[in-house]
C-alpha positions in Angstrom: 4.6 23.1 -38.5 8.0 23.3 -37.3 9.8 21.0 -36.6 12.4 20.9 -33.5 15.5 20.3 -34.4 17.8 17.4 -33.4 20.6 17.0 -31.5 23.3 16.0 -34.0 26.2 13.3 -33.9 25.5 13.2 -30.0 25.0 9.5 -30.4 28.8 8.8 -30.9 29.3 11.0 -28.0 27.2 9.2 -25.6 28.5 5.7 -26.4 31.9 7.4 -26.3 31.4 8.0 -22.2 30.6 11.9 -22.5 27.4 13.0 -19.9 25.4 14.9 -22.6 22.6 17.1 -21.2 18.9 17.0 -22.4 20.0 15.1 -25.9 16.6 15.1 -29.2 16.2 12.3 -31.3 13.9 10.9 -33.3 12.1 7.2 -32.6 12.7 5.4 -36.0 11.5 1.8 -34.4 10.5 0.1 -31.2 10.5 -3.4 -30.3 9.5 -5.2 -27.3 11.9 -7.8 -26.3 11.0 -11.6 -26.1 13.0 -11.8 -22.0 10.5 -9.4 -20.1 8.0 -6.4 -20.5 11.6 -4.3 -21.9 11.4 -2.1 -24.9 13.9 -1.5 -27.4 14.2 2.0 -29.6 16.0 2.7 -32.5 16.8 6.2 -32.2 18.2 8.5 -34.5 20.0 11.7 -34.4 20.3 12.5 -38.1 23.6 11.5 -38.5 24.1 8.1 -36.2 21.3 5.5 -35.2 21.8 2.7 -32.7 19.4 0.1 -31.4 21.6 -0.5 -28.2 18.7 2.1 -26.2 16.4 0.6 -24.3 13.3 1.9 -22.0 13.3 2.0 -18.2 10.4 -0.1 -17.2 9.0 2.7 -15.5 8.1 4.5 -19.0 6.7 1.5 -20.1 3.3 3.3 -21.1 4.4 6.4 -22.9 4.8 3.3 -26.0 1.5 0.7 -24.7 -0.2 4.2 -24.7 1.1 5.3 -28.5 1.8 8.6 -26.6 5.9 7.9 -28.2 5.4 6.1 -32.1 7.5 5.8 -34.7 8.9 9.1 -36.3 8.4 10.8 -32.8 11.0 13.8 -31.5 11.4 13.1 -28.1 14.0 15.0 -25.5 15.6 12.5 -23.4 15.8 14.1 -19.8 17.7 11.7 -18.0 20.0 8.5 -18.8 22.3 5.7 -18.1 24.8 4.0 -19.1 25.0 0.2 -19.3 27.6 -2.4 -20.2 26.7 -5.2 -21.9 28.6 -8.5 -23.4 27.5 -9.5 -26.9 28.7 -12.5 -28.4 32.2 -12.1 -26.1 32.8 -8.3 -27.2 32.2 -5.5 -24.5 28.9 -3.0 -25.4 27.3 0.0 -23.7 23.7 0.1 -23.8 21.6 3.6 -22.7 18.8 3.2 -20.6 16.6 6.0 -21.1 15.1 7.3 -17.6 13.2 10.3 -18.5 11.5 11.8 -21.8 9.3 14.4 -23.3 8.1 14.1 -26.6 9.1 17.5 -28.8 6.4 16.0 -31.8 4.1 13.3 -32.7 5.3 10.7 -35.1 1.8 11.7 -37.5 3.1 15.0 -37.2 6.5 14.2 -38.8 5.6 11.8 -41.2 9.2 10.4 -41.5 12.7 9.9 -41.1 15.0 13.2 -40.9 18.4 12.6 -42.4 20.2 9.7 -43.5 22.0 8.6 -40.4 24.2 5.5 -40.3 24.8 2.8 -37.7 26.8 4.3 -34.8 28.8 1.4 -33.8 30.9 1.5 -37.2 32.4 4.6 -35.6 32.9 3.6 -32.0 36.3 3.1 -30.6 37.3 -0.8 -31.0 36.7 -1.9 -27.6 32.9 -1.0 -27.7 32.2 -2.5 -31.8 29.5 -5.1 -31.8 26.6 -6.2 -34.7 23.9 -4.5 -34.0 21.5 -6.8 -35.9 22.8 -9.3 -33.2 21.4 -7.5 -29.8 19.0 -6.3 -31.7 17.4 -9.4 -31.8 17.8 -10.0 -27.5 20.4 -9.5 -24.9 20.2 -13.3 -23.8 24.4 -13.0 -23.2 24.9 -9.9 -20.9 27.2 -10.7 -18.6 28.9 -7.0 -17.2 28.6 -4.4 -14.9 27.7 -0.9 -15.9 28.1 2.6 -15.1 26.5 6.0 -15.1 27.6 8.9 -17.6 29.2 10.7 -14.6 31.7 8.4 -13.6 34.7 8.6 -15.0 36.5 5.1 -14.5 35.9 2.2 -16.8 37.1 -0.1 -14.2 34.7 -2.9 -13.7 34.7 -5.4 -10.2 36.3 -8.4 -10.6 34.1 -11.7 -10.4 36.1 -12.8 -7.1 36.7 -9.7 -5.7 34.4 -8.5 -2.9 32.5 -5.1 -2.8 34.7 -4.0 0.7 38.0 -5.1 -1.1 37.5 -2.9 -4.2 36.3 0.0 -2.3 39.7 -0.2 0.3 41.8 -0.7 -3.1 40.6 2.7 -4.3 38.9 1.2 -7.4 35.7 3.2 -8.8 32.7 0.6 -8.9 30.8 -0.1 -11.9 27.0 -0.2 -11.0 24.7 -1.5 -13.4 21.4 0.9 -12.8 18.3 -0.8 -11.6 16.5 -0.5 -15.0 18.9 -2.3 -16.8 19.1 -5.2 -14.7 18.0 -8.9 -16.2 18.6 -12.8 -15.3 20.5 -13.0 -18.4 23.5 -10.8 -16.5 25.9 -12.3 -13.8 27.9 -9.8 -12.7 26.6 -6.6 -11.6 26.5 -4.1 -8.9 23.7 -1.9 -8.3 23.5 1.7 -5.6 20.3 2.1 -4.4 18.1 3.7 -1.7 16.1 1.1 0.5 12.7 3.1 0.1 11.0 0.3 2.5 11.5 -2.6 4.7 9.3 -5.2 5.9 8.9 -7.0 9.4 10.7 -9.9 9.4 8.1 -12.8 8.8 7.9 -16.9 9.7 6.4 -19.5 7.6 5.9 -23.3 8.4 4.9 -25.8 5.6 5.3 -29.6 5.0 8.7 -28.7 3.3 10.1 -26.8 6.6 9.9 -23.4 8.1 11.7 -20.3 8.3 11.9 -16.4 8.0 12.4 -13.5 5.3 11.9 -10.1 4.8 11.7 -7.9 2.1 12.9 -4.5 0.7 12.1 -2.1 -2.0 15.2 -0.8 -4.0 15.2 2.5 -5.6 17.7 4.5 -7.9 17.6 7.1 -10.6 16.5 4.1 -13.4 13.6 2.8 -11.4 12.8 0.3 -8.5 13.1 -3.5 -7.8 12.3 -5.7 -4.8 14.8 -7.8 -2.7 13.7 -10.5 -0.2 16.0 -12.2 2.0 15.9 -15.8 3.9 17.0 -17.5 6.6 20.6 -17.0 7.3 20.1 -13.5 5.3 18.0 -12.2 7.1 20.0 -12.7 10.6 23.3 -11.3 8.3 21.5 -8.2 7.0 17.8 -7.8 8.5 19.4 -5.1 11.1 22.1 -3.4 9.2 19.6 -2.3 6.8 18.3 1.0 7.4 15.1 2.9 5.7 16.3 5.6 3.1 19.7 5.0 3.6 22.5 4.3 0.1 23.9 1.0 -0.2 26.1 -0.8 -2.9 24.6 -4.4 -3.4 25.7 -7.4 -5.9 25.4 -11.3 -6.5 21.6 -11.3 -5.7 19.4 -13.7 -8.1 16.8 -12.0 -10.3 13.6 -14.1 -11.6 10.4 -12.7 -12.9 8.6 -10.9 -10.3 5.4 -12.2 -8.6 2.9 -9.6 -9.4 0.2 -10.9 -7.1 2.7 -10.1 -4.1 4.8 -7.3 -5.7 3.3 -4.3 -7.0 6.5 -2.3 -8.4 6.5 -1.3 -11.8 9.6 -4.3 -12.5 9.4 -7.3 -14.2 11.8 -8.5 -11.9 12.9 -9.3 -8.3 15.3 -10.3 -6.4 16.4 -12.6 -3.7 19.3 -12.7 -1.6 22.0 -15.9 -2.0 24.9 -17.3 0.4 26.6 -14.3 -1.7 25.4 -11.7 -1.6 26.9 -8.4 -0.6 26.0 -5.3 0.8 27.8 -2.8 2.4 26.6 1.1 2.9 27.9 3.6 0.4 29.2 6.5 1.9 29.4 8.9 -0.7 27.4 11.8 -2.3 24.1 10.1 -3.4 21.9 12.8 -4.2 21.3 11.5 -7.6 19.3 8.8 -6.3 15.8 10.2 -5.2 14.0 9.3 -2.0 10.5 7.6 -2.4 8.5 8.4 -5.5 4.4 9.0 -4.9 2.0 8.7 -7.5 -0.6 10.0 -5.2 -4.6 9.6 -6.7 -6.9 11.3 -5.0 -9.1 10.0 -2.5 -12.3 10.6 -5.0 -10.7 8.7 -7.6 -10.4 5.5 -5.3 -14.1 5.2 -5.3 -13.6 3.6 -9.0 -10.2 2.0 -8.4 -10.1 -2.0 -8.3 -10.2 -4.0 -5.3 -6.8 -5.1 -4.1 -4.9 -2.2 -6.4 -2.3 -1.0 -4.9 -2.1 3.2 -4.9 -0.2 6.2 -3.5 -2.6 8.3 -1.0 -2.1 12.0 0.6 -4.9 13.5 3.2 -5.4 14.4 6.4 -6.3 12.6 9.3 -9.5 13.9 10.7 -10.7 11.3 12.6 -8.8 8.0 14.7 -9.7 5.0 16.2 -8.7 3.2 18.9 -6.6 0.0 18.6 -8.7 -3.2 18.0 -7.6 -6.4 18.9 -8.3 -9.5 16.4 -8.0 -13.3 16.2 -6.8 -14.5 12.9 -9.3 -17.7 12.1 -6.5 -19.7 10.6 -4.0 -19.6 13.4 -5.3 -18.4 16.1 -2.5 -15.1 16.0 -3.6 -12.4 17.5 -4.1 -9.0 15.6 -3.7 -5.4 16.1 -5.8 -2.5 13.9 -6.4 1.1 13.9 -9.1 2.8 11.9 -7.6 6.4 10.9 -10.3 8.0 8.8 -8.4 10.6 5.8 -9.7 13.1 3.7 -8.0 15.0 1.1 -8.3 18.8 -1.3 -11.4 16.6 -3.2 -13.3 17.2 -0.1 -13.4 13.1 0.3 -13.0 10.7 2.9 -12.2 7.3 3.6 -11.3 4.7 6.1 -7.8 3.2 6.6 -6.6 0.5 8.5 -3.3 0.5 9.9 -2.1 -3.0 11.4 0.8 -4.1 14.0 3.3 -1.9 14.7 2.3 0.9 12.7 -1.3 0.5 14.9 0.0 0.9 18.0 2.5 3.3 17.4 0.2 6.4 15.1 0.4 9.3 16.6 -2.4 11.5 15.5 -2.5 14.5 17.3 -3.0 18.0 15.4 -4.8 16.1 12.4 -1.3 15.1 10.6 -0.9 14.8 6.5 0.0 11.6 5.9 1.6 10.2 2.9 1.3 6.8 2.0 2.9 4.7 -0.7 1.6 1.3 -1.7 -1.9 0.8 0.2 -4.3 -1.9 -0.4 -7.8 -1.0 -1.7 -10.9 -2.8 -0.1 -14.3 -3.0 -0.8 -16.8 -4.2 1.6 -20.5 -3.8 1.4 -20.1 -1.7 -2.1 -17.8 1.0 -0.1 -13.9 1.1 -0.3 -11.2 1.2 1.9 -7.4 1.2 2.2 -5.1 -0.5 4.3 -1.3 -1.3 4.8 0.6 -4.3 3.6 4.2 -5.3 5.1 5.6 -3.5 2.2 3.8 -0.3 2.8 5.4 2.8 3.6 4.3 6.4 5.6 5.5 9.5 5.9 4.0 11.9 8.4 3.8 15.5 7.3 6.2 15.0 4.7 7.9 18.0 3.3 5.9 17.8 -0.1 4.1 20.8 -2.3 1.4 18.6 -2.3 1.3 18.4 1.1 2.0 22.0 2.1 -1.3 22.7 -0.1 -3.1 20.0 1.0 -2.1 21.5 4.8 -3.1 25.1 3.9 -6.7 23.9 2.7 -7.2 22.2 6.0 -7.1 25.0 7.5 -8.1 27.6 5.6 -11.5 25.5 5.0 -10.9 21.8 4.8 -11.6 21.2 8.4 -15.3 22.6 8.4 -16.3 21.4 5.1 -18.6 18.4 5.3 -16.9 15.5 3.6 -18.0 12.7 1.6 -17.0 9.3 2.9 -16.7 6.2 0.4 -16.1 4.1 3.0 -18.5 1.4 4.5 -17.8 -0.7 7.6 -19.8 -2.6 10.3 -16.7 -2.3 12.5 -14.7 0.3 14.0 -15.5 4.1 12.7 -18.5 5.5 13.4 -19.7 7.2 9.8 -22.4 5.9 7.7 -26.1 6.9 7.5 -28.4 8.0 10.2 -31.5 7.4 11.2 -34.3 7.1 14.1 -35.4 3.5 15.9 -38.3 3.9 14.0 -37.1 4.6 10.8 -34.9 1.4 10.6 -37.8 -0.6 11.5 -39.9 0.7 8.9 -37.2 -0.2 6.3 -36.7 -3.4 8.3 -40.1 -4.6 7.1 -38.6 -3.5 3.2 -35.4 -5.4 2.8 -34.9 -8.7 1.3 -33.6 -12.1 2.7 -30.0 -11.7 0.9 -29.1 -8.1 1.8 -28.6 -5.9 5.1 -28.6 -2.6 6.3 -26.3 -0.7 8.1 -27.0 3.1 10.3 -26.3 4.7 12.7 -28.7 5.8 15.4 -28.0 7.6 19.2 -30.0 5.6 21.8 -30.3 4.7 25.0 -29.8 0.9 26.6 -33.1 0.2 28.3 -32.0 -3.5 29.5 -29.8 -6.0 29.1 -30.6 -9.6 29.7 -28.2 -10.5 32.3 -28.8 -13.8 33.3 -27.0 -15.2 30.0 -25.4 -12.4 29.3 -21.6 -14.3 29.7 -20.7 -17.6 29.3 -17.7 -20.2 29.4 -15.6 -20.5 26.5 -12.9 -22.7 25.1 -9.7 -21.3 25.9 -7.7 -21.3 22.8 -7.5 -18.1 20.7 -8.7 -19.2 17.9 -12.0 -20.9 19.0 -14.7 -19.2 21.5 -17.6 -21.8 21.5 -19.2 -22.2 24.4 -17.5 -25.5 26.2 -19.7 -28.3 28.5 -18.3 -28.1 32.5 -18.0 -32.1 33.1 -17.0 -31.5 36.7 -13.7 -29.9 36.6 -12.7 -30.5 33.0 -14.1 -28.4 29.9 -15.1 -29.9 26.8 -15.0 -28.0 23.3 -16.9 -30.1 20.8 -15.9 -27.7 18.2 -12.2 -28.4 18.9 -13.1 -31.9 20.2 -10.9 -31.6 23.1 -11.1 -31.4 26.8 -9.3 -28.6 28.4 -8.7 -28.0 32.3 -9.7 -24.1 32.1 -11.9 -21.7 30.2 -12.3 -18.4 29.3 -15.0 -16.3 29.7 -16.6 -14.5 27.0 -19.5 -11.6 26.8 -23.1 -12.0 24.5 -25.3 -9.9 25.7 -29.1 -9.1 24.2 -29.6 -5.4 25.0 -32.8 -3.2 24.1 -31.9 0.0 23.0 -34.7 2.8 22.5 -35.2 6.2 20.8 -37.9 9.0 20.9 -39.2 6.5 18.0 -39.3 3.2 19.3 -37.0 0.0 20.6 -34.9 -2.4 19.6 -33.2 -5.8 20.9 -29.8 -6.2 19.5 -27.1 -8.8 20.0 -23.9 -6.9 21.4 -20.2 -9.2 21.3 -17.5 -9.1 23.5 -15.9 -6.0 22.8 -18.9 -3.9 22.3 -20.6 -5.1 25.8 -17.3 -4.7 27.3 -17.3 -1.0 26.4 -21.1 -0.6 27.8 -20.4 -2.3 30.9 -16.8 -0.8 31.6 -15.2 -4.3 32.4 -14.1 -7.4 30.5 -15.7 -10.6 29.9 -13.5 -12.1 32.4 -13.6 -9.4 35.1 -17.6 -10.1 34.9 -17.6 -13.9 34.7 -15.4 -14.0 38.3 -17.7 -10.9 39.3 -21.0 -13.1 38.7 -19.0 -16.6 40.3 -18.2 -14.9 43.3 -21.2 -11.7 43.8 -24.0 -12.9 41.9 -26.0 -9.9 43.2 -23.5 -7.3 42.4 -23.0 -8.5 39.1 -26.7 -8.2 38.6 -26.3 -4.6 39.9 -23.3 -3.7 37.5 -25.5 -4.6 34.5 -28.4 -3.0 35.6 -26.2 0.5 36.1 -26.1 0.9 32.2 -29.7 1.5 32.2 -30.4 4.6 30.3 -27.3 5.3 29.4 -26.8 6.9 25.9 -24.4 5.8 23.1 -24.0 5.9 19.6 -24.4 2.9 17.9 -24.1 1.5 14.6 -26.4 -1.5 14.1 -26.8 -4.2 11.2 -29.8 -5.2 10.5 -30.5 -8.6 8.4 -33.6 -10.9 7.9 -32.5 -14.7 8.8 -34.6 -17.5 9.0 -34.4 -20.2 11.5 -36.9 -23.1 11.5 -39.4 -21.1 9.3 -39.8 -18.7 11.5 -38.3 -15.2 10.1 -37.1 -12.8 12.2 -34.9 -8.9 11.7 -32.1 -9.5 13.8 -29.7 -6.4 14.8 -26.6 -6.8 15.7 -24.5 -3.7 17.3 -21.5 -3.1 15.1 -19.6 -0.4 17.1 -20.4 1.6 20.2 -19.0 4.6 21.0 -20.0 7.6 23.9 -21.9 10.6 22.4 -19.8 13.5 21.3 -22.3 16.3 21.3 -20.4 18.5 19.3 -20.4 16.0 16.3 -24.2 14.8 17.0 -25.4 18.4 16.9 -24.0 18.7 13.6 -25.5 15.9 12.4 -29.2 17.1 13.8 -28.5 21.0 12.1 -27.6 18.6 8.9 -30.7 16.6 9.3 -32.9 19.8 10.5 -31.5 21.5 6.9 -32.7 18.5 5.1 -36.4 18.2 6.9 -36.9 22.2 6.7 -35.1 22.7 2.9 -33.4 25.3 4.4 -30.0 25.6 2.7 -28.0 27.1 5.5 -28.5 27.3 9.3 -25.9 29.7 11.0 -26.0 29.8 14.7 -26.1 33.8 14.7 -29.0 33.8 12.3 -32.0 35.8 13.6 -33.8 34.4 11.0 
């Protein structure tokens, strides 16, 4: 086998400030440092070796993977440049950003050359030990630059960021990669990839307000979360996928049941910090990096994993309104159902802002970085977190393909959907009246089933159809009327008003048979056409019209998706079925669903509407 060669005596040069393109070495050790999840490399170019390399976190698994081992050629694609103090004397260290190995260490089988230690060659401003950082980098204290700039001019400790840029001076920035707790002074430039809603908390050691940011440059990404006073100093200034030069943060290990990027750090914002916007050339720093999986894939993914997703919106939901349990806040979802090339779909929630404000006409490709996988009733979902970021029709070769699918066949195909949900879209299995109550009589006291079934309502019960309930948001029991005041026993309190609130017991009825279900607020409210409180003042004042509102829904047909679960109450057990969702019949999907079903019951592999056959 031949071997590629490498790049010789390039290792003086690089510590020496030249840029050098595409450099080879070869790996002679590795060593993972005792501060973080960092790794340091001996390298070797035949002639030098240095230890003062060290991984971006973000290549992390080429080495926990043995895909890089010792003896290994690799290229190095990409690097930077950092400066580090050891033991009082100035050091550069290269953090390497981007690799391909040229060989397999087995494949080498050992060193090439007899290189010697680089630093016995470097200027005298940049000597050090090396067995001394070898061993940890528990003393950096510096700023640090990229191979492309020019000036050696570090920031001064007192000097601010907008006084160094008005005296002309070049600033130093340490990339993100190369940033630890063990360093004071640093500057980083980096790209605000995301940026949360600004957020309150309350506790018994006070309240207040943050927000956070993710942080991205050419070495890798970190997160910054601001409080109080910060966030009124710098919550608006901050814009999404702008440039900005920022120093005199604090960095701690990062929290990774809150913080899913790849760093073993974060940081937070102090009475002085800095940041002002750069203003020069930055196209060295990328925009947001996906690692998309595909929507198949998810199916075996964890719950709560965090992943990059890219599909098509087929299908949208109309914004929910919730009531958080804890607090009584009030919540706002949308249900956007995606599929992508692997001819999959699933369900995925989008909350607040980013609820109200989806615009999803002409089925849009959406790409989304950092969703949250759920898993209810053995399906899986996805939904947004505050850090969460989307890009509609992004101008990505993935998604231009993923586009040009869609239409070419995509958007007839039938899909697979790996998502199950009581609530909100209407997918899941079909089946008759009759055909649920058959498995009714099948299923066992700890598990439910879940279809969906068009039927008509027959009746509703509507002499308790409504009721009073407590006021506050996060309560709606039904409250006692003791002659002008309204008591809650749940929330032991007596209130002055009410609210009113729908639960209505419907029967619903097929070709196949009849069911009583137990339809909530929201899904009576769609039947009937008005709210719960429209109805209660309808029935207080017009008892007979009321009576003929609910009466007018007779017959009417819907599609409904029903739960079904055995539960026993004093002995006695019953199948209860409770409407999930309700939703008008669109014909044009329901047909499908009967030629699919028809296909199925005749074995017939294809039906084609101008078949003669």
């Amino acid at each position: 086998m031949t071997l590629p060669g490498l790049s010789k005596g390039v290792l003086l040069d690089i510590y020496n400030g030249k840029d050098v393109e595409k450099p080879v070495f070869q790996v002679l050790g590795l060593k993972k440092l005792g501060n973080g999840e960092r790794y340091r490399v001996l390298l070797s170019d035949s002639v030098y070796i240095s230890s003062f390399t060290m991984l971006a976190t973000q290549l992390n698994h080429i080495i926990e993977e043995g895909t890089v081992a010792d003896f290994s050629i690799i290229e190095v694609g990409r690097y930077a440049l950092s400066h580090a103090n050891n033991g009082g004397k100035p050091r550069r260290i290269m953090i390497i950003l981007e690799v391909t190995q040229k060989a397999a260490g087995a494949d080498v089988g050992g060193k090439i050359g007899n290189p010697v230690p680089v630093e016995k060659h470097l200027s005298s401003e940049n000597t050090s030990e090396e067995s001394t950082l070898f061993s940890g980098i528990k003393n950096s204290s510096s700023g640090a630059k990229r191979p492309a700039q020019a000036s050696s001019s570090s920031v001064p400790e007192k000097r601010s960021l907008n006084t160094t840029i008005n005296s002309g001076i070049n600033i130093a920035t340490t990339p993100i990669g190369a940033l630890s707790p063990y360093q004071n002074r640093w500057v980083i430039k980096a790209r605000v990839s995301s940026k949360s809603a600004i957020r309150t908390w309350s506790n018994s050691r006070g309240e207040g307000k943050l927000f956070n940011m993710d942080l991205l440059d050419e070495s890798g990404d970190i997160r910054c979360t601001a409080f109080r006073e910060a966030v009124d100093k710098f919550y608006d200034m901050i814009e999404v996928g702008k440039v900005y030069y920022i120093s005199r943060c604090s960095l701690k290990p990062a929290n990774k049941a809150f913080n899913n990027l790849s760093n073993d750090y974060e940081m937070s914002m102090t009475n002085d910090t800095e940041i002002i916007p750069c203003d020069e050339s930055s196209d060295e720093i990328p925009m947001i990096n996906f690692d998309f999986h595909a929507i198949q894939d998810i199916e075996k993914c964890e719950k709560g994993q965090l992943v990059d997703v890219l599909g098509i919106v087929k299908q949208v939901d109309e914004v929910q309104s919730l009531t958080k349990r804890s607090d009584g806040t009030e919540l706002r979802k949308r249900d956007i159902h995606v599929i992508d090339m692997s001819n999959t779909m699933i369900t995925f929630t989008l909350w607040g802002t980013q609820a109200e404000n989806f615009e999803a006409s002409n089925n849009p490709v959406i790409a989304v970085k950092g969703a949250r996988i759920g898993e209810f009733n053995g399906g899986k979902s996805l939904s947004t977190i505050s850090s969460s970021v989307i890009q509609i029709d992004p101008d990505l070769p993935e998604a231009h393909r993923l586009r040009g699918w869609w239409t070419t066949t995509g958007h007839s195909a039938e899909a697979k959907s790996i998502s199950k949900s009581v609530g909100g879209a209407m997918t899941g299995s079909w089946m008759t009246i009759g055909e649920a109550l058959a498995m009714g009589k099948t299923i066992s006291m700890d598990s439910s089933e879940v279809y969906l079934c068009k039927a008509a309502v027959t009746f509703i019960r509507a002499e308790n159809a409504i009721y009073k309930a407590c006021p506050t948001a996060s309560c709606n029991k039904k409250v006692v009327d003791n002659d002008g005041s309204f008591r809650c026993e749940k929330c032991a309190r007596d209130f002055p008003n009410f609210k009113y609130r729908l639960l209505a017991q419907i029967n619903i009825s097929d070709c196949t048979g009849s069911i009583w279900a137990t339809a909530f607020s929201t899904e009576a409210e769609t039947m009937l056409g008005m709210t719960a409180q429209e109805l209660g003042e309808l029935a207080d004042q017009d008892r007979d019209n009321y009576l003929t509102k609910c009466a007018s829904i007779a017959f009417s047909p819907y599609i409904f998706k029903i739960r079904m679960k055995l539960e026993n109450y004093l002995d006695d057990v019953k199948l209860r079925n409770v409407v999930g969702s309700i939703a008008p019949v669109n014909y044009k999907e329901y047909n499908s669903q009967l030629l699919k079903q028809l296909q199925k019951d005749c074995n017939i592999a294809r039906i084609s509407s101008g078949s003669n056959a």
